[in-house]
C-alpha positions in Angstrom: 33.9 -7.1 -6.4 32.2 -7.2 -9.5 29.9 -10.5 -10.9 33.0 -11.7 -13.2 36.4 -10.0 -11.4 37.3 -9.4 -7.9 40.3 -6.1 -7.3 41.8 -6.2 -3.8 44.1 -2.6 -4.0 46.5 -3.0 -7.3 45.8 -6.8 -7.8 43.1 -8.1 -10.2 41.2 -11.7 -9.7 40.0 -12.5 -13.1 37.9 -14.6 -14.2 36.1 -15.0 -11.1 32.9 -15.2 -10.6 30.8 -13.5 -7.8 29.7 -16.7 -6.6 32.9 -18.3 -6.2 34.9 -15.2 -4.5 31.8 -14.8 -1.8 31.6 -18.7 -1.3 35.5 -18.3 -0.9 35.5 -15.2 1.5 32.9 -16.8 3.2 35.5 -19.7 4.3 38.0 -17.4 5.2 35.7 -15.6 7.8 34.8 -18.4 9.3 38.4 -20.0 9.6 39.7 -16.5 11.1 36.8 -17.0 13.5 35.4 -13.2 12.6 31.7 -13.6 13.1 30.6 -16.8 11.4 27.7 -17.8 15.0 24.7 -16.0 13.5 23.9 -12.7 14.9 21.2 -11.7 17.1 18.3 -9.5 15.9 19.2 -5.6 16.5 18.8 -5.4 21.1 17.2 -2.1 20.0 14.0 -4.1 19.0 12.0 -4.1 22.2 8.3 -4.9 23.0 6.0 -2.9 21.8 3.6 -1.2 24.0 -0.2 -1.8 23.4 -1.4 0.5 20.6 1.9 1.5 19.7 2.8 2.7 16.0 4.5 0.4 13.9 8.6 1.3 13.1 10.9 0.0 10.6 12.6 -2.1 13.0 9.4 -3.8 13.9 8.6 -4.7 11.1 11.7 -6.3 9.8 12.0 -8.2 13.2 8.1 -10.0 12.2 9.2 -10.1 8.0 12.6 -12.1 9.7 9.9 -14.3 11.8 7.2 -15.0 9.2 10.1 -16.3 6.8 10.3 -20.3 6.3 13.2 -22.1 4.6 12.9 -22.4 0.5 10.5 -19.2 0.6 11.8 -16.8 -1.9 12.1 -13.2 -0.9 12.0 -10.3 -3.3 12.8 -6.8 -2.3 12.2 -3.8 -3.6 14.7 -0.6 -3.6 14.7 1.8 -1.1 13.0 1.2 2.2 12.3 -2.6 1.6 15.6 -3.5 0.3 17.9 -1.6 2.7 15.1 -3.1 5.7 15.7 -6.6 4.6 19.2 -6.4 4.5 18.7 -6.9 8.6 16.8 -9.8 8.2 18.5 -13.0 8.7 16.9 -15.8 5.9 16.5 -19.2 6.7 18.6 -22.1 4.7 17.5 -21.9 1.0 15.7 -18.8 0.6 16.0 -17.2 -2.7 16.5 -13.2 -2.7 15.9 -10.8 -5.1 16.9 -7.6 -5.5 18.7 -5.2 -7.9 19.9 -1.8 -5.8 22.6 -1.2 -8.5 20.1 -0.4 -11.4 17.3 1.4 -8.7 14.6 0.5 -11.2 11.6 1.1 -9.0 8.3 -0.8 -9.5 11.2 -4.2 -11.2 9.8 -6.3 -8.2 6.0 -6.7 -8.1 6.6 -8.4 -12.0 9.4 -10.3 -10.6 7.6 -11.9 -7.9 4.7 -12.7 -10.0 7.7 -14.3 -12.3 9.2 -15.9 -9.7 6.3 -17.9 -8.4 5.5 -18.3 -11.7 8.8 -20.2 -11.8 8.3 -22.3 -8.6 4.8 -22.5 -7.7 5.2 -25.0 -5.0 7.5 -22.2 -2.9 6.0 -19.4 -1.2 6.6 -15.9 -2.2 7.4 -13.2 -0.3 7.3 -9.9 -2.0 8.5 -6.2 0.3 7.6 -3.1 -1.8 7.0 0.4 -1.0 3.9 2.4 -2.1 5.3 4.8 -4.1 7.4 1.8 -6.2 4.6 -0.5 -6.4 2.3 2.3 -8.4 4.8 1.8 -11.4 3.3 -1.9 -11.9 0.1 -1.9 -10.0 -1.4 -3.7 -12.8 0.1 -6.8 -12.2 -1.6 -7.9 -9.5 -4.5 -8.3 -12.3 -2.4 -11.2 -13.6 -1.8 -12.3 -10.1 -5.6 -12.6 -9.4 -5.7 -16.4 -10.7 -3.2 -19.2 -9.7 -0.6 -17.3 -7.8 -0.3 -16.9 -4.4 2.4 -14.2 -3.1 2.4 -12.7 0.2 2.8 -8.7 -0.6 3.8 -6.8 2.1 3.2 -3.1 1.0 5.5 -0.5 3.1 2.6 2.5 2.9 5.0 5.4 4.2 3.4 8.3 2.1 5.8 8.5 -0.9 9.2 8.1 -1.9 10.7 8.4 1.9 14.3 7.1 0.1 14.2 10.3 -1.6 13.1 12.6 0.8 15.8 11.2 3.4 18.5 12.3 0.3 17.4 15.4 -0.6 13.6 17.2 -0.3 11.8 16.3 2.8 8.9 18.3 2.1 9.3 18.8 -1.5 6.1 18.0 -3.7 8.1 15.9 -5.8 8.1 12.9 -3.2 4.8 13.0 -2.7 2.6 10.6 -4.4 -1.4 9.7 -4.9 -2.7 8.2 -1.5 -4.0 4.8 -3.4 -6.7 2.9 -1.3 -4.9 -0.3 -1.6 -7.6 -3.1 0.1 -9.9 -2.0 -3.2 -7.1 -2.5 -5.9 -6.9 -6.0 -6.1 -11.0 -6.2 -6.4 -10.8 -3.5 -9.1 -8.0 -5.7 -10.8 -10.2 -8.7 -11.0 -9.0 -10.6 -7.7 -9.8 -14.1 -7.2 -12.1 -15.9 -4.3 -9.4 -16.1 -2.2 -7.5 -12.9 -2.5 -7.3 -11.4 0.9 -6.3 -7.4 1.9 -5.2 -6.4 5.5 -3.9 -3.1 7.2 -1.3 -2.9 9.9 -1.0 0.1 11.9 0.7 -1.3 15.3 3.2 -4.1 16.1 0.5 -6.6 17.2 -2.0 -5.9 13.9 0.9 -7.2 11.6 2.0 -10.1 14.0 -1.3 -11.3 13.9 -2.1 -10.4 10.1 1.0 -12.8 9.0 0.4 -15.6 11.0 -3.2 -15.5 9.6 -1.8 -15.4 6.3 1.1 -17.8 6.9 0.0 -20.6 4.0 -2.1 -18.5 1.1 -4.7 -19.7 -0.9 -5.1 -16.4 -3.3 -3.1 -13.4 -3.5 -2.3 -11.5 -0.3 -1.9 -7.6 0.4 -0.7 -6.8 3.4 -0.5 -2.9 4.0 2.2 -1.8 6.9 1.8 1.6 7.7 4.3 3.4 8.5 5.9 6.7 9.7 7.1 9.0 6.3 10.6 9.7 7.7 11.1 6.4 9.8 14.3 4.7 7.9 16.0 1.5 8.6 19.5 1.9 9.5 21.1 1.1 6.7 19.0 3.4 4.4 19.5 6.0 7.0 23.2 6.1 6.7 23.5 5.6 2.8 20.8 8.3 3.0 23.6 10.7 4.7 26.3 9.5 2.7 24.3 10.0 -0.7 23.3 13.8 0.4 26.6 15.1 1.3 28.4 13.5 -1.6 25.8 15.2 -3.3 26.4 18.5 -1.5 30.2 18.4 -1.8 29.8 17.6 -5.9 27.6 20.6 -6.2 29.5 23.4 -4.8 33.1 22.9 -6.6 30.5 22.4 -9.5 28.8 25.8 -9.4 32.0 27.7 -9.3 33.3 25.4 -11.6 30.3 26.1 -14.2 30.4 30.0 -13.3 34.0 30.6 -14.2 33.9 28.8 -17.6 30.9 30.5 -18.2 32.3 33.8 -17.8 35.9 33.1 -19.8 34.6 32.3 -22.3 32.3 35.9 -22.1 35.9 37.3 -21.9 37.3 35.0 -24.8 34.1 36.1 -27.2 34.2 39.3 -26.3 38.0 39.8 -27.0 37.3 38.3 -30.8 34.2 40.4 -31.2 36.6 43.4 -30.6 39.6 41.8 -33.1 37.1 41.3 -35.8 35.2 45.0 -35.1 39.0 46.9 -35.2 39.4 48.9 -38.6 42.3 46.8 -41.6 44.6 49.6 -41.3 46.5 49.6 -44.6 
């Protein structure tokens, strides 16, 4: 499916936009009776116990809970955006995101545009830390007249790519930012307000507190480096051994041209060397 043709085996739908072929699919499903009753959160989900870390699937459940119809909901890739594809969205909420371009840090700018936009909506921005140091600066132009909720996924680096490839790799590591002082240092307004959630019952209360803004909101959720909602954990697999299946046809691939044509240059080094017998 792409946003101006649809291809189902040999046959191509064209012109057809996106829109249309999901509003049309979307029919279809629900005539053939295949899942159109709204689907329960995950069972896996359970109560917390007191003082319990926070988990992914935690904190999608309260993002899914905190949501109100018209809010608008931007997502940032990796954790965030493979985490909210769990969440069920209430009648006209906006989302954003933008998984086939992976440009991390796109979203903290795009939810200060969005609001921007639509000021009477509420904004919901989900980034990670190591995306939202890209455009940090931002919430400087936040600091006056806008409102968003950020939820800031703090799981010590870029956990996306660690789950692909490099777990322990320096590479995926990033500076530990003290996030509650950034928005001061960026010039926050009065009513700019920082929190930190470490358990299940520290973010339930934090949103409900936080449920109708008056000033810019950063809400840090911390959580476990190598905890991964579901969906990022199985694109995660997929991702590393296509990677791992590429590579190793490549390498022999790569060492037996490289060694041909050795053999090629050395057989016209020795043509060209050879005496013009006469």
């Amino acid at each position: 499916m792409q946003p101006f043709a649809t291809q189902i085996g040999d046959r191509l739908f064209a012109p057809l936009p996106m829109k249309v072929a999901v509003q049309e699919l979307t029919g279809l499903v629900c005539e053939l009776g295949q899942g159109c009753q709204p689907s329960e959160f995950p069972a896996d989900v359970r109560e917390p116990q007191t003082g319990e870390a926070l988990r992914q699937a935690q904190l999608w459940s309260a993002v899914e809970r905190f949501l109100r119809p018209g809010d608008i909901v931007v997502a940032e890739q990796g954790s965030a955006f493979f985490g909210a594809q769990s969440v069920r969205l209430p009648a006209d909420v906006t989302f954003t995101g933008q998984p086939l371009w992976g440009s991390i840090g796109y979203t903290l700018p795009a939810a200060l545009g969005a609001q921007t936009a639509a000021p009477t909506r509420r904004t919901i921005l989900l980034i990670g830390d190591g995306s939202a140091l890209l455009t940090a600066q931002e919430l400087g132009t936040m600091r006056e007249g806008r409102n968003p909720v950020i939820v800031l996924i703090n799981n010590d680096g870029y956990t996306v790519e660690r789950a692909i490839h490099g777990p322990e790799q320096r590479y995926n590591d990033i500076p530990r930012w003290n996030w509650s002082l950034v928005p001061a240092a960026m010039g926050a307004g009065e009513h700019t307000r920082t929190l930190r959630a470490t358990t299940p019952a520290e973010l339930s209360v934090a949103l409900e507190s936080v449920a109708d803004p008056r000033g810019l909101v950063l809400l840090e959720a911390m959580l476990p480096t190598m905890d991964l909602p579901e969906a990022l954990a199985a694109a995660a697999r997929a991702m590393a051994a296509a990677n791992a299946s590429a590579l190793r046809p490549a390498v022999g691939s790569n060492w037996r041209r490289h060694h041909q044509r050795r053999a090629r240059t050395s057989d016209y080094q020795r043509r060209e060397a050879a005496p013009a017998w006469t």
